[in-house]
N, C-alpha and C positions, 0 to 999 in steps of 0.2 A: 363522428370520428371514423377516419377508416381504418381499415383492418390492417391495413401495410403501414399504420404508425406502431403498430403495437410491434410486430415480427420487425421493424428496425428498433423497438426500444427493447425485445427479446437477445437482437442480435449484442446490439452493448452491453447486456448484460452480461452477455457471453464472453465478449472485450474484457469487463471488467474483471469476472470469475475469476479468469485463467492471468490476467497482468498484474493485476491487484499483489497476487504471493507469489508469484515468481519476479526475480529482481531483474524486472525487461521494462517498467515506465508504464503505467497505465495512461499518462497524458499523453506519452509519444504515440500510444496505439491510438486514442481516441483525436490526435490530431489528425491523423492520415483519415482513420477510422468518419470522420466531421467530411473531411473533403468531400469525399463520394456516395456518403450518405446520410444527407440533411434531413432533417427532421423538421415537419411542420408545425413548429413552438415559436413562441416568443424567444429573442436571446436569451434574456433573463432567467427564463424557466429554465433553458439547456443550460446554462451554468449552473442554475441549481442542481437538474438532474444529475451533471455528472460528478457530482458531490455527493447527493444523499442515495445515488445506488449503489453507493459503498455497504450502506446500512446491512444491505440483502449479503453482501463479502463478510462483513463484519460477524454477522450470525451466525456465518458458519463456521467461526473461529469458536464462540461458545458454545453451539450445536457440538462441534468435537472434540472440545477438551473440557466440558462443562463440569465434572468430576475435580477437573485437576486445578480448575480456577473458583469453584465454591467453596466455601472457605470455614464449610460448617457439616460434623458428619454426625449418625446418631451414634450415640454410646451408651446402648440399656435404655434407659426411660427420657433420660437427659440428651438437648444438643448441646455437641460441644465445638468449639473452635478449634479448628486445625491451623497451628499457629506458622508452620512450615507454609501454605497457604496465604496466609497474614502477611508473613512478612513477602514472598511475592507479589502479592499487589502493593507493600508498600515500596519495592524495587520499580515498581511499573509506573506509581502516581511519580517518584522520583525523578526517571527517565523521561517523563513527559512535560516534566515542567519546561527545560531551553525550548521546544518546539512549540508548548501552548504559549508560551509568555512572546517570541517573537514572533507567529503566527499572526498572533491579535494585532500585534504594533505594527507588522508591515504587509498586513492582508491587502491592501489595497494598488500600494506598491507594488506587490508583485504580479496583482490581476493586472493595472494598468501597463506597467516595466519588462515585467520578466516573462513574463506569459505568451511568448512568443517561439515560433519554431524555432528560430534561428537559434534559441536560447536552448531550447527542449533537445537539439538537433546533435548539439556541444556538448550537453549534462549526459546524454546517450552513451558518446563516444568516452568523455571523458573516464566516467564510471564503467563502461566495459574492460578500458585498460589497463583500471584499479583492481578490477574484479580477476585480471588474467595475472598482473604484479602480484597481487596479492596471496595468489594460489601459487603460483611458482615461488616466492616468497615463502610458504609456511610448509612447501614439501618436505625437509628434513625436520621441520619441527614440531613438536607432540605441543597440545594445548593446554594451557593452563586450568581450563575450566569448562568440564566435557558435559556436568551436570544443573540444571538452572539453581538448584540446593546450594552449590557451590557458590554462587554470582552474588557479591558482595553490592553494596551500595554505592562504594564508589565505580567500579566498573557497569553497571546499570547507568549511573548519573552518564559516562563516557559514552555509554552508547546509545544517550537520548541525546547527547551534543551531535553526534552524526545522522541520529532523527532531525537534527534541525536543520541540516543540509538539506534534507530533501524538501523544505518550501520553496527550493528551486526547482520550478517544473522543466521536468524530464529526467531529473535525480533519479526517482523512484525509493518511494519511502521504505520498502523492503530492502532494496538493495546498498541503500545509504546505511542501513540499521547492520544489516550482515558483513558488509565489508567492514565496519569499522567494529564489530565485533570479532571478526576475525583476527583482526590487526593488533588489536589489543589481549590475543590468545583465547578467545574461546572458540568451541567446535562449532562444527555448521551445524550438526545437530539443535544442540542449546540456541545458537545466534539464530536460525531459524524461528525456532518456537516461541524467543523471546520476542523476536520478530510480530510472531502473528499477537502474542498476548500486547505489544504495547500498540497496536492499530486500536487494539480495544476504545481507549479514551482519546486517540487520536480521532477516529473515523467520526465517531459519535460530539466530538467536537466541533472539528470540522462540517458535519453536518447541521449540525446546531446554529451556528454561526450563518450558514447559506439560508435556511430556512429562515431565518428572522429575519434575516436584508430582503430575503422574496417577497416573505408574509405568507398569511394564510387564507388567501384567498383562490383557492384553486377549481377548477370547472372538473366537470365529470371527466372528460378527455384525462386530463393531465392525472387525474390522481389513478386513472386507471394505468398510464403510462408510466408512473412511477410503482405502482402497484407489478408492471411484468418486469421492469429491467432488474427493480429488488429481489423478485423468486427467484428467477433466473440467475441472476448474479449467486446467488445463496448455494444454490444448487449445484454451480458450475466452481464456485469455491471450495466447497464441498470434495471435489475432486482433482479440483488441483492441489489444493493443501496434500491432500493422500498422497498424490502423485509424488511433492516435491520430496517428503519427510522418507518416502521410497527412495526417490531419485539421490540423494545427496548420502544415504549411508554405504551407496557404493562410488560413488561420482563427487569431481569437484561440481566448482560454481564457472569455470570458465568457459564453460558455452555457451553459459548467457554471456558473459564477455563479448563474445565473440560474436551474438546474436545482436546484442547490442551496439555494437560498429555499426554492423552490418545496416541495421536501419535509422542510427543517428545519420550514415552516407545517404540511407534513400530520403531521409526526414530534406537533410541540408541540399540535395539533387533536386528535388523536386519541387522546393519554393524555393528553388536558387533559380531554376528553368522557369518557374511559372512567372515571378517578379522580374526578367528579363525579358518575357516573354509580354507578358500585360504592361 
């Protein structure tokens, strides 16, 4: 194996960290990201990979808020249940159910169908102009629901209907989850964090799912290759997460709006030129 597969399965990871929690499309970055530097794998495997290097994103959701999602504290000699805890993850199995139940039904559909730039290129743009509506939209308005304490069942159930939006690649599964919790009055704070908590059983599903259609049959190469782009990924989540939960208690979301035009235009430019072109 050479050493320039690992520093391009480093560099994805890197891709992933930073697009994964910020609401910019990690498939849109990894479309572009695929063009110009291909990776010496089976197809098969890189569709796996770019699946289960969420896992390494994922951790660093519970590496950071690992207190505030266990659900069990000591009290004197005894554990006890923290039922404020409890009932957020059962907001979260709730939330998750519209996106696992049609995930499964139309996984194949949307590998074969949707899974296209042109598609990734529209979901970009469409969702940047939501994410600018939506802000200029809720300027004079205080939100309903600033604390995750607050966030009732049926507003959870709403904002895992807009979790199911994003099995349209280039959605971006953060930013389907945020904007439509916005919309529905909760803060970016809250909508963020609930954000990262319901990847939890997304990601890990998701992954699940890819790795059983692979199999387990993988060569020294590849498990070492999924091995960097997971750290890395971990590590660069890690800081973006920090980043964003920074960025948002003084800032809206509409720069990724705005960010997001910006390269659904280069996504749609550039295999608009290259299919005219070939």
């Amino acid at each position: 194996m050479q050493f320039v597969e690992l520093l391009k399965s480093a560099f994805l990871g890197v891709v992933e960290g930073i697009t994964e929690w910020l609401p910019i499309s990690s498939t849109g970055h990894m479309i572009l990201v695929d063009e110009f530097l291909k990776m010496d794998v089976s197809a098969e495997f890189m569709k796996m990979f770019l699946v289960v290097i969420q896992l390494g994103a994922i951790l660093a959701v519970v590496f950071l808020y690992f207190w505030k999602l266990f659900p069990f504290e000591r009290r004197g000699e005894k554990l006890a249940v923290k039922r404020e805890t409890l009932s957020l993850w059962g907001k979260i199995l709730v939330a998750s159910i519209p996106a696992g139940v049609i995930g499964l039904i139309f996984d194949d559909f949307i590998d074969e169908v949707l899974s296209t730039p042109y598609v990734v290129a529209v979901t970009l743009i469409v969702y940047g102009v939501l994410f600018i509506w939506v802000e200029n939209r809720n300027r004079k308005r205080r939100p309903l629901v600033t604390e995750l304490s607050a966030l009732n069942y049926r507003t959870a159930l709403l904002i895992g209907v807009f979790q199911m939006l994003a099995l349209i690649p280039g959605t971006s599964r953060s930013g389907a989850t945020i904007v439509g919790a916005l919309l529905i009055g909760v803060s970016r704070t809250a909508a963020a964090e609930f954000t990262f908590f319901l990847a939890i059983p997304a990601m890990f599903g998701a992954s699940a799912v890819r790795m059983l259609k692979f199999g387990f049959d993988y060569t020294p190469a590849e498990v070492a290759i999924l091995l960097v782009g997971c750290i890395v990924a971990f590590v660069v989540s890690v800081l973006a997460i920090k980043f964003l939960m920074g960025y948002i208690k003084k800032h809206d979301f509409k720069v990724f709006g705005w960010y997001r035009i910006v390269l659904g235009l280069v996504v749609l430019g550039y295999f608009g030129v290259k299919a005219l072109v070939g």
